[in-house]
C-alpha positions in Angstrom: 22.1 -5.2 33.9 22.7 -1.4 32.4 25.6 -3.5 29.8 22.6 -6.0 28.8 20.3 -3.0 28.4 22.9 -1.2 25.8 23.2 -3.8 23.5 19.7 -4.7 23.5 19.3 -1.0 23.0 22.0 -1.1 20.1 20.9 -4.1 18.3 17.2 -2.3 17.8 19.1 0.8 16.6 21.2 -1.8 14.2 17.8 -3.2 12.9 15.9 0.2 12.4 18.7 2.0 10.3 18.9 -1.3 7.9 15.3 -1.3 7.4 15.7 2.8 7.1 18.2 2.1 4.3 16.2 -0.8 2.4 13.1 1.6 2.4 15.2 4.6 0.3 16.8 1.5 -2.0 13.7 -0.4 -2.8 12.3 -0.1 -6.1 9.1 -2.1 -6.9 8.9 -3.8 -10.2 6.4 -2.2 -13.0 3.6 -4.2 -13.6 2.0 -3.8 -17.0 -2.0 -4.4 -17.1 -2.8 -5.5 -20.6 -6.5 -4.7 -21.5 -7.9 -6.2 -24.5 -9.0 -3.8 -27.3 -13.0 -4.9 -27.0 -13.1 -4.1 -23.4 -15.9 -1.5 -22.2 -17.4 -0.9 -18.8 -20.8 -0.3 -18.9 -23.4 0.8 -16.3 -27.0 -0.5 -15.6 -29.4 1.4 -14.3 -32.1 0.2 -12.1 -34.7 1.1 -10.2 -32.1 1.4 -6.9 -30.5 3.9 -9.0 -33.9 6.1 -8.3 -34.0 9.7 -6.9 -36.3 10.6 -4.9 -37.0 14.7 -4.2 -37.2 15.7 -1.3 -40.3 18.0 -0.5 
């Protein structure tokens, strides 16, 4: 039982230091977002953008 327990035990340690190791060696890919030069964000006001004092 205790011999079972150990390498259960040791096969979880095995698994958390590779995935320990791939974390520090993983480098993500750079994605480049290409906007095109007539692009604008614009805003709309409305009447739900109203403020209302408080009195």
């Amino acid at each position: 039982m205790k011999k079972k327990l150990v390498i259960e035990l040791m096969i979880y340690i095995v698994i958390v230091v590779i995935g320990i190791i791939m974390l520090f060696v993983y480098e993500p890919k750079e994605v480049k977002i290409i906007l095109p030069q007539d692009f604008q964000i614009e805003q709309e006001w409305g009447d739900k953008d109203a403020v209302i004092p408080i009195e």
